[in-house]
C-alpha atoms as one frame of an Amber mdcrd trajectory, in Angstrom:
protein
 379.286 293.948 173.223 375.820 293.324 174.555 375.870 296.650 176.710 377.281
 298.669 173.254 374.703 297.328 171.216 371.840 298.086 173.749 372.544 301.256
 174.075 372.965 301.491 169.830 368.970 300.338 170.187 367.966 303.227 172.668
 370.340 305.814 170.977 367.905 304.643 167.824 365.186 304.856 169.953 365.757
 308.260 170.809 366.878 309.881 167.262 363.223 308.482 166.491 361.833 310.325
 168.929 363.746 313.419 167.873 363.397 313.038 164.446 359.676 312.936 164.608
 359.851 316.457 166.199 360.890 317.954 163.277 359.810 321.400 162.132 358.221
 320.223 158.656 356.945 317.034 160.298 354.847 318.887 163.282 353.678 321.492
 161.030 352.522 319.144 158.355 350.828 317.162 160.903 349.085 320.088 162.159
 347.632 321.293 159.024 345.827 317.715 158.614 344.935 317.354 162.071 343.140
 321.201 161.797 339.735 319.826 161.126 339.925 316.361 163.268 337.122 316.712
 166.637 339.178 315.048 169.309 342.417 313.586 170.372 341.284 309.894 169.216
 341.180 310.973 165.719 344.726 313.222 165.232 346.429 310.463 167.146 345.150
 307.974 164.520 346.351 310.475 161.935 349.780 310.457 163.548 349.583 306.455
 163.297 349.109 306.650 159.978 352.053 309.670 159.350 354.032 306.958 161.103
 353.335 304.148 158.737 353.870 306.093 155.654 357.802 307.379 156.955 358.306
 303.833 158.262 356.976 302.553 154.725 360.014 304.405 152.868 362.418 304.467
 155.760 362.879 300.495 155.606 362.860 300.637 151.774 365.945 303.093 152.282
 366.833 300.624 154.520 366.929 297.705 152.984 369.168 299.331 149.599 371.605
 300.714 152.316 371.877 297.931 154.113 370.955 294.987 152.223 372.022 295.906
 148.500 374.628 297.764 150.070 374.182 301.722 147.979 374.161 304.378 148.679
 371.482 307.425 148.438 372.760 310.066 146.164 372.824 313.444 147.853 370.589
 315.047 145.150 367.916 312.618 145.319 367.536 313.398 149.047 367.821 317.395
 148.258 365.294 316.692 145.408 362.684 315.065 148.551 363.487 317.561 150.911
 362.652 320.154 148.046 359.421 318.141 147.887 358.422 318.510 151.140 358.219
 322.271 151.000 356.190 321.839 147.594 353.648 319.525 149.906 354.100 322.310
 152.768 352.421 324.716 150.761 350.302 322.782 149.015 348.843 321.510 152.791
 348.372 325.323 154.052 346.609 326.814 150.944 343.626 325.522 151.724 343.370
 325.918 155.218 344.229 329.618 154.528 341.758 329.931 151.802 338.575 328.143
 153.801 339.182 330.937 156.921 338.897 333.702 153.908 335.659 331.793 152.263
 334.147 329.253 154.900 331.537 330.198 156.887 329.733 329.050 159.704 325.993
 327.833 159.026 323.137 328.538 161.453 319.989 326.045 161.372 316.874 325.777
 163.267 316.087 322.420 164.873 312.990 321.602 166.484 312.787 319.073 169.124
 309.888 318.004 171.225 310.940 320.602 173.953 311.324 323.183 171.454 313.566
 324.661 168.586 317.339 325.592 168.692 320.070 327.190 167.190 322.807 325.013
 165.435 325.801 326.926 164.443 328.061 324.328 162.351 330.486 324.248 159.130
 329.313 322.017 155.759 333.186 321.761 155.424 332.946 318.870 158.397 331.729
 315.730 156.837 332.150 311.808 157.609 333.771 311.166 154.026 336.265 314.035
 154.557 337.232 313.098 157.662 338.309 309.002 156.136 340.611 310.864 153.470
 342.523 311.985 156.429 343.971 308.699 156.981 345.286 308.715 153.619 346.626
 311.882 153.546 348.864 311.341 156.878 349.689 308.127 154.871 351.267 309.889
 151.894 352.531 313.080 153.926 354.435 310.708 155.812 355.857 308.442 152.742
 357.504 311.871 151.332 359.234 312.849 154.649 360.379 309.427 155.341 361.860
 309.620 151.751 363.281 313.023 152.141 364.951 311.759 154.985 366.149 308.350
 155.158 369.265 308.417 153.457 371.143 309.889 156.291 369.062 307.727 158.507
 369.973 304.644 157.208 373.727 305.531 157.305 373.307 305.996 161.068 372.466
 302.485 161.308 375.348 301.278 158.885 377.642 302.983 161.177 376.783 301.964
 164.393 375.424 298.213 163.930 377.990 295.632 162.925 376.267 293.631 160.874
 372.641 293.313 159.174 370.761 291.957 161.209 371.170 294.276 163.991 371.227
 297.001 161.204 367.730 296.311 160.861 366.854 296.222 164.229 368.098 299.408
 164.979 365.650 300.648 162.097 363.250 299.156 163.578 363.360 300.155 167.127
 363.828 303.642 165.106 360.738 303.440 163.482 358.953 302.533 166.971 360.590
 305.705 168.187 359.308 307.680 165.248 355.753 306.312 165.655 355.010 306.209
 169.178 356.178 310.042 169.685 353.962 311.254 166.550 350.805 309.282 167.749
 351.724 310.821 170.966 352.341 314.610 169.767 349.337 314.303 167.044 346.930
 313.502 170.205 348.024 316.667 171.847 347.728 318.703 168.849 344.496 317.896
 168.585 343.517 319.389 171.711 343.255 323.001 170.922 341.796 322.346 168.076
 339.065 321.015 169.615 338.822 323.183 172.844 338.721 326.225 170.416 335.992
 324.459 168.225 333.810 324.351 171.629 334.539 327.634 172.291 333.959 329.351
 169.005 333.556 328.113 165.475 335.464 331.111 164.562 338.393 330.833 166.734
 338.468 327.125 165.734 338.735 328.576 161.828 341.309 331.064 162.932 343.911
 328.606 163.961 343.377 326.641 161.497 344.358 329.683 159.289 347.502 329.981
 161.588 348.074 326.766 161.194 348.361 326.830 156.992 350.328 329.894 157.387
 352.614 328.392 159.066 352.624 325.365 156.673 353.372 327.844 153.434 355.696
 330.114 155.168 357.771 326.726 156.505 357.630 325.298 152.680 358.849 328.543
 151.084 361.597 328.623 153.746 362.651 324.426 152.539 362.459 325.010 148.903
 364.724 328.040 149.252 367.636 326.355 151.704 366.820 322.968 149.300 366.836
 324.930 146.020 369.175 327.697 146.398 371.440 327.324 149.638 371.066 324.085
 148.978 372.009 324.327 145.425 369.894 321.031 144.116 369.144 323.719 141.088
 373.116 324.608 140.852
């Protein structure tokens, strides 16, 4: 029993993993981690993506398991539709900045003489704070768009509460650890291209919201009209 319900706990830890490889996950991610300098600051945005799912995972948790009801399946359609809405709404503006935003040069003098500094008005200390909420929320709406089939993995493989909930949680460790991990790493070339050019850095940024609205459109249709929820 012991041996079963370890390796219940690492099969959870795993599908956490996984699941925080999604498509609309990474891509969300990326659009908010665009205009972060360094891998410090996207992993703390994935740390705060992984709050926000965990936030709404455990309250899906705790009406599956505790109250013991079930998630209708057009409630999760109806999230899932949401998250294409929020796709879009993430990747307009990084599409519209690389059309409009421009980089700013300025002359600085020094006591060993003047220099060029090329840099955008976009990046500022107070925009850089509402990052951490925005991760936060991002990750709320996928953890809601999601859970319901979640939580019925752990109602089918735990036999009783208790261990029901710690399979959600060793889930939600899964789900965390692998987006602070990935968000790090997407940060990268974000900042390598940044020290390269300021326009290559705006460039993938672009890439990176067209991505985000061509992944939306693609959930609201299989939500909305393969998926019926309009039906």
């Amino acid at each position: 029993m012991e041996a079963s319900v370890g390796m219940a706990l690492l099969l959870g830890l795993l599908l956490g993993a996984r699941h925080a490889v999604d498509a609309d996950h990474v891509v969300a991610i990326t659009t908010i981690i665009g205009r972060n300098r360094g891998m410090l600051r996207s992993a703390l945005v994935g740390l705060a993506w992984g709050a926000g799912h965990n936030l709404t995972l455990f309250g899906a948790g705790f009406v599956v398991l505790v109250l013991k009801l079930s998630i209708p399946h057009t409630f999760t359609l109806s999230a899932e539709f949401a998250v294409g809405v929020l796709l879009v709404i993430l990747g307009v503006p990084l599409v519209w900045q690389l059309m409009r935003r421009k980089a700013h040069a300025h002359v600085h003098q020094h006591d060993d003489g003047s220099h060029f500094h090329l840099h955008s008005h976009a990046d500022t200390p107070h925009h850089e704070h509402a990052h951490l909420r925005k991760p936060l929320l991002v990750g709320m709406l996928h953890g809601l768009a999601g859970s319901g089939a979640l939580t019925l993995v752990a109602l089918n493989t735990m036999p009783s509460l208790g261990q029901g909930l710690v399979f959600l949680a060793v889930f939600a460790l899964g789900i965390t650890a692998t987006m602070i991990v990935l968000s790090g790493l997407i940060g990268l070339p974000f900042r390598l291209a940044a020290q390269i050019s300021i326009r290559l850095g705006q460039w993938i940024q672009g890439a990176a919201g067209m991505g985000s609205i061509a992944l939306g459109l693609l959930v609201m249709w299989q939500t909305g009209l393969a998926g019926k929820l309009f039906h």
